[in-house]
C-alpha positions, 0 to 999 in steps of 0.5 A: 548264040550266046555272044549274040544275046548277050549283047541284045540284053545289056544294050536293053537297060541302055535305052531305058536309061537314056533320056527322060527315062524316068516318066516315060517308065512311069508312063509305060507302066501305067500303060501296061496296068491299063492294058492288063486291066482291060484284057481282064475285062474282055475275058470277064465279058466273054465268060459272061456270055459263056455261061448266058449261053451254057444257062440257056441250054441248062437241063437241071435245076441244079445247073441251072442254079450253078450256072446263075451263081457264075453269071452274077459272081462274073457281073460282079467282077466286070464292074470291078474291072469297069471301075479300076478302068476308070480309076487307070485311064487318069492315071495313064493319062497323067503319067503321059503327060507331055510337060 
C-alpha cells in the first residue's frame, strides 16, 4: 500500500506546477475563501431559524431573553458573512480572469 500512495502524492505537486500554475493557484484559492465563506453563511442562516423556532416555543422569560440575544448576535454575523461575500466574489472573479 505504501508504494502505491507514495507515488499518488508526489505526482499531486507535479500537476500544480505545470502550466500557469501560479493564477490558476491564485484563482482556486480565492475560490475555496468564497466557498468557505458562504458555507459559513448557510450555517448562520440555518441557526437563525434554529433559535426563531426554539424562541417560539420558549417557556420562561429568561429563555426567552436568551433565545433573542443569539438570534441578534447570529443576524449580526449573517451580515458580516454577507459583506465578506461581497468583498470576495471580485476578488474571485478577478483572480479567474482568463487573460
Amino acid at each position: 500500500n505504501k508504494p502505491a500512495s507514495k507515488p499518488a502524492t508526489t505526482g499531486a505537486p507535479k500537476i500544480v506546477k505545470d502550466g500557469a500554475g501560479g493564477s490558476d493557484k491564485t484563482c482556486v484559492a480565492a475560490g475555496k475563501k468564497l466557498d468557505r465563506e458562504q458555507a459559513s453563511l448557510d450555517k448562520a442562516h440555518s441557526e437563525v431559524a434554529r433559535y426563531d423556532k426554539l424562541q417560539q416555543g420558549c417557556s420562561t422569560k429568561s429563555a426567552c431573553a436568551r433565545y433573542m440575544s443569539a438570534i441578534e448576535s447570529l443576524e449580526k454575523r449573517v451580515a458580516r458573512h454577507e459583506r465578506r461575500i461581497e468583498k470576495f466574489t471580485p476578488a474571485r472573479d478577478k483572480a479567474c480572469k482568463k487573460s
